[in-house]
C-alpha positions in Angstrom: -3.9 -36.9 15.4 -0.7 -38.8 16.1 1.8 -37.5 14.1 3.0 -40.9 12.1 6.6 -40.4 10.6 6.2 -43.3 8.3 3.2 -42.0 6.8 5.0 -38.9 6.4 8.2 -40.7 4.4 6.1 -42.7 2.6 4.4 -39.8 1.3 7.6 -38.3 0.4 8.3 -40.9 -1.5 5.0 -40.9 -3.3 5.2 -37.0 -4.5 8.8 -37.4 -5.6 8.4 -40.5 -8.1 4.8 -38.9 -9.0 5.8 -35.6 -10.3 8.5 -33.5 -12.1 9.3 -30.9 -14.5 5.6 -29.7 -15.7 4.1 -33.1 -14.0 1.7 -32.4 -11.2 0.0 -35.1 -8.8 -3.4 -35.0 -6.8 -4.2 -36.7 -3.9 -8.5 -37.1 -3.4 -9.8 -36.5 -0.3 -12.7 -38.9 -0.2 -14.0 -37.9 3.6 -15.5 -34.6 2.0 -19.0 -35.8 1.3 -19.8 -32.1 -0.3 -17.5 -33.0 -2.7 -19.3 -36.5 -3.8 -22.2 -34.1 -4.0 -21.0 -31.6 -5.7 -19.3 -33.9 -8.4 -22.2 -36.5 -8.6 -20.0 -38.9 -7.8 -17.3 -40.4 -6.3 -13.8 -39.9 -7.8 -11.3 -42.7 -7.1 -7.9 -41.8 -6.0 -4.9 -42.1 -8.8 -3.0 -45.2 -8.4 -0.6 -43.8 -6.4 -2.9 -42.9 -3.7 -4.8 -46.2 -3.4 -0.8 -47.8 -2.6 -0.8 -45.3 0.5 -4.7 -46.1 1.4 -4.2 -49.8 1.6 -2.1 -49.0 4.8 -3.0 -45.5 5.8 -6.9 -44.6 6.0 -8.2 -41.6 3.8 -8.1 -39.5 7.1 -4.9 -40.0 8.2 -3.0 -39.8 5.0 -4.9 -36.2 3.8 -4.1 -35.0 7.8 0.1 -36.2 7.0 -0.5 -34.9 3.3 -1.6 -31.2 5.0 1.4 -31.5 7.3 3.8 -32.0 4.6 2.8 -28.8 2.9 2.5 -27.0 6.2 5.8 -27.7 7.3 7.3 -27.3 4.1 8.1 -30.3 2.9 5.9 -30.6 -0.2 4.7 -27.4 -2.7 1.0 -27.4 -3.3 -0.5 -25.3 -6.2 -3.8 -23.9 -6.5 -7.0 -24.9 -7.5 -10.4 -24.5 -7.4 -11.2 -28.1 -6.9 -12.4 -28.9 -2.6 -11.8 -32.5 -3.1 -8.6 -32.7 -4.6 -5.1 -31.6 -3.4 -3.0 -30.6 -6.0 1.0 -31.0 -5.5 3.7 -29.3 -7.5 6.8 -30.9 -6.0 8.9 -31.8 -3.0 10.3 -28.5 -2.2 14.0 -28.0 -1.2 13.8 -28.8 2.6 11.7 -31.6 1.6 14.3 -33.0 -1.1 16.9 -32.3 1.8 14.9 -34.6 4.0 13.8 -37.4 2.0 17.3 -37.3 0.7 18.9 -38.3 4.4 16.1 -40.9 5.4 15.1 -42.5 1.4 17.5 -45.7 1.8 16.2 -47.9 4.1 19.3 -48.9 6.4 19.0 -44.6 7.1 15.5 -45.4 7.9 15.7 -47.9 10.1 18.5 -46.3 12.1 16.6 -43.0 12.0 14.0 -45.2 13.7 15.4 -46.8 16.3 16.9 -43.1 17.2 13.0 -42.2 17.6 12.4 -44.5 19.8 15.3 -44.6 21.8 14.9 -40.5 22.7 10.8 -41.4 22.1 10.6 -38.2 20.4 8.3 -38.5 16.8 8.4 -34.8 15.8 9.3 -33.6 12.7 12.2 -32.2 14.3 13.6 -35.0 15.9 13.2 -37.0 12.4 15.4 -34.1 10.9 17.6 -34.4 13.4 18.5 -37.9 13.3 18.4 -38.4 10.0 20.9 -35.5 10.0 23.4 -37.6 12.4 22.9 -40.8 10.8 24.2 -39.3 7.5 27.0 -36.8 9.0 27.9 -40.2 10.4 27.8 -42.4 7.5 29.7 -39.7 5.5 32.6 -39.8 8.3 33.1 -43.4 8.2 33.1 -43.5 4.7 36.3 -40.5 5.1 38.2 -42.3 7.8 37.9 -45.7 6.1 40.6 -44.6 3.4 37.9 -45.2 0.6 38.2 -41.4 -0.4 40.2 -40.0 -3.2 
């Protein structure tokens, strides 16, 4: 699958405002038909989830979901349940990240980086989110504005 960068923000976004200190968040994978089985029925997602599933389908947002946590970006706890996926937190490199690229002028500037070197991985997303804030934070000191 296409590696989709906005999915990947967006779901950022979603695990930081959905869980904290002692406040976990789940994310159902629907596609598992064992699990509708196994359950009796089908569970619908939280809230949260349904936001991301009226513009991602359930295949492509559990495939960027599993990405996150593979890379890093997001801390998944255990559990014994196949059709859920249980999330702890952003983890540091994925506060780090969503830090540089949460306000949308970053974003969009971030973007237009991706295409212009039409590179979408991860890497390249670090990357330029990295410049775009080194760069905001040296205009900010040669404007005058600092103490």
């Amino acid at each position: 699958m296409r590696l989709d960068s906005e999915c990947l923000r967006e779901i950022l976004l979603c695990v930081e405002d959905n869980t904290g200190l002692r406040k976990h968040c789940f994310f159902i994978d629907s596609g598992l038909t064992e699990a509708a089985q196994w359950i009796g029925t089908v569970m619908e997602p939280p809230t949260y989830q349904q936001r991301l599933l009226e513009k991602y389908d359930n295949d492509k947002l559990i495939y960027h979901l599993h990405y996150c946590i593979d890379a890093g970006l997001i801390l998944k706890t255990e559990n014994k349940d196949k059709y859920k996926i249980w999330i702890a937190d952003l983890s540091i490199s994925g506060n780090e990240l969503l830090g540089k690229i949460r306000d949308s002028k970053n974003w969009a500037s971030v973007q237009k980086g991706m295409s212009a070197i039409r590179s979408y991985l991860l890497s390249a997303v670090s990357s330029l989110a990295e410049g775009v804030t080194s760069a905001a934070i040296s205009a900010y000191l040669s404007s005058g504005s600092n103490p």
